[in-house]
C-alpha positions in Angstrom: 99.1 107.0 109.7 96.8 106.0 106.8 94.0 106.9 109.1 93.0 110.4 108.9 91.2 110.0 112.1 93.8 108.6 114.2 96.5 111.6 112.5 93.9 114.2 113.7 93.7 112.6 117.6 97.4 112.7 117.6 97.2 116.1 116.6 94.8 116.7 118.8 96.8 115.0 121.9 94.3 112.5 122.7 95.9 109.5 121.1 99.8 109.3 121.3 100.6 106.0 119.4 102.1 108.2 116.1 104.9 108.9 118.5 105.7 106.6 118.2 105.6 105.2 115.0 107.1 108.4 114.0 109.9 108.2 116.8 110.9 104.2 115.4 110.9 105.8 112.0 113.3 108.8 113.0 116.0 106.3 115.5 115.4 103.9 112.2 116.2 107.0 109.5 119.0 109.1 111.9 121.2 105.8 112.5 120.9 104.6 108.6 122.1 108.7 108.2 125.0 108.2 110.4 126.4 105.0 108.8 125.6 105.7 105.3 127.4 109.6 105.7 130.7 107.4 107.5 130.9 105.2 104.9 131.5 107.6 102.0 129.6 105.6 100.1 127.3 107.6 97.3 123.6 107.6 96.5 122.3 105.0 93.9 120.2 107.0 92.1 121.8 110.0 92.2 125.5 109.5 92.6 125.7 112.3 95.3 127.8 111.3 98.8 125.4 110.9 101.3 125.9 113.7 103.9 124.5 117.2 105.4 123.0 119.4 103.6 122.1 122.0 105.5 119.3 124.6 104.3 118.9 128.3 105.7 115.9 128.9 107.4 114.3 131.4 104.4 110.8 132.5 103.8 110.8 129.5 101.3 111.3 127.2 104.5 108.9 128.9 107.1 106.1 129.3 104.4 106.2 125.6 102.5 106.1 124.2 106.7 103.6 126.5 107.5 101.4 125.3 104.5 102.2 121.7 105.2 101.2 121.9 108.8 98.0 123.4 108.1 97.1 121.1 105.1 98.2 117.8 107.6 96.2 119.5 110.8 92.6 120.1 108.5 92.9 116.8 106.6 94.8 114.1 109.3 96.5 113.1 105.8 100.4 112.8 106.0 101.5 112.9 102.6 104.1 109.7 103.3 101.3 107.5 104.3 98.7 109.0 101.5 100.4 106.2 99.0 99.5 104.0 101.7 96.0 105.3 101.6 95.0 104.1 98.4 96.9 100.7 98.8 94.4 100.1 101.7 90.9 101.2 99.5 90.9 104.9 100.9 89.8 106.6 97.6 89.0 109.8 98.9 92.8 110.2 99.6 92.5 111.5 95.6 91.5 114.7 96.5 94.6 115.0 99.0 96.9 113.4 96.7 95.9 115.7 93.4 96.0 118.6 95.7 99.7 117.9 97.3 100.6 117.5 93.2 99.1 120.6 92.3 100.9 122.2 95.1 104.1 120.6 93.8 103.8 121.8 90.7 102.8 125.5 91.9 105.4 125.4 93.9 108.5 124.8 91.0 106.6 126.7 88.9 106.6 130.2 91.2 110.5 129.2 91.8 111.4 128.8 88.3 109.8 132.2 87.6 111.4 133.5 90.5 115.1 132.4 89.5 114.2 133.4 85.5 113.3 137.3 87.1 116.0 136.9 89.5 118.5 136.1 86.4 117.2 138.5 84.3 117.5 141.4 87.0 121.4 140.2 87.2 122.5 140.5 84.0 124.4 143.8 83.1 122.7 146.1 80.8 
């Protein structure tokens, strides 16, 4: 997956071997869910109980995957394996990497606007 080239076959459906990385990683990720949520056992870092936490499907949602799939289907580069990228000499992956930062960074700072407007719209005159 550190291979834009072989990201855009799979998108392309020509070369199917992401499956199934991607499908080892998600049996991998859903059955280290399901015992960690059992357990009741909390988050290191965090402290939080490891469990569901289910989002609604907003515009947030539809708009951040929409932008996501577009920027993985022109570039190849999954932002999980960009790290990867660079590990393995791919400097170009910079460009991707400061760009998926930059989008970050938009992206808390139009919420945090959002929620300040939001607040201020809230409280009684």
């Amino acid at each position: 997956m550190y291979r834009p080239e072989v990201v855009l076959r799979f998108l392309q459906l020509s070369d199917m071997g992401l499956l199934l990385v991607m499908g080892g990683a998600s049996v991998v990720a859903g059955t280290a869910f399901a015992v960690l949520s059992r357990t009741g056992r909390r988050a290191s870092l965090t402290g939080t109980e490891f469990g569901k936490r289910v989002k609604s499907m907003d515009r947030d949602v539809v708009l951040g995957g929409g932008i996501f799939g577009v920027g993985w289907g022109i570039s190849g580069i999954c932002p999980g394996a960009a790290y990867a990228s660079l590990g393995v000499g791919n400097i170009a992956i910079l460009y991707a990497l400061v760009g998926m930062f930059a989008g970050a960074y938009l992206q808390g700072y139009v919420r945090s606007e959002r929620e300040t407007a939001e607040a201020a719209t809230e409280e009684p005159a």
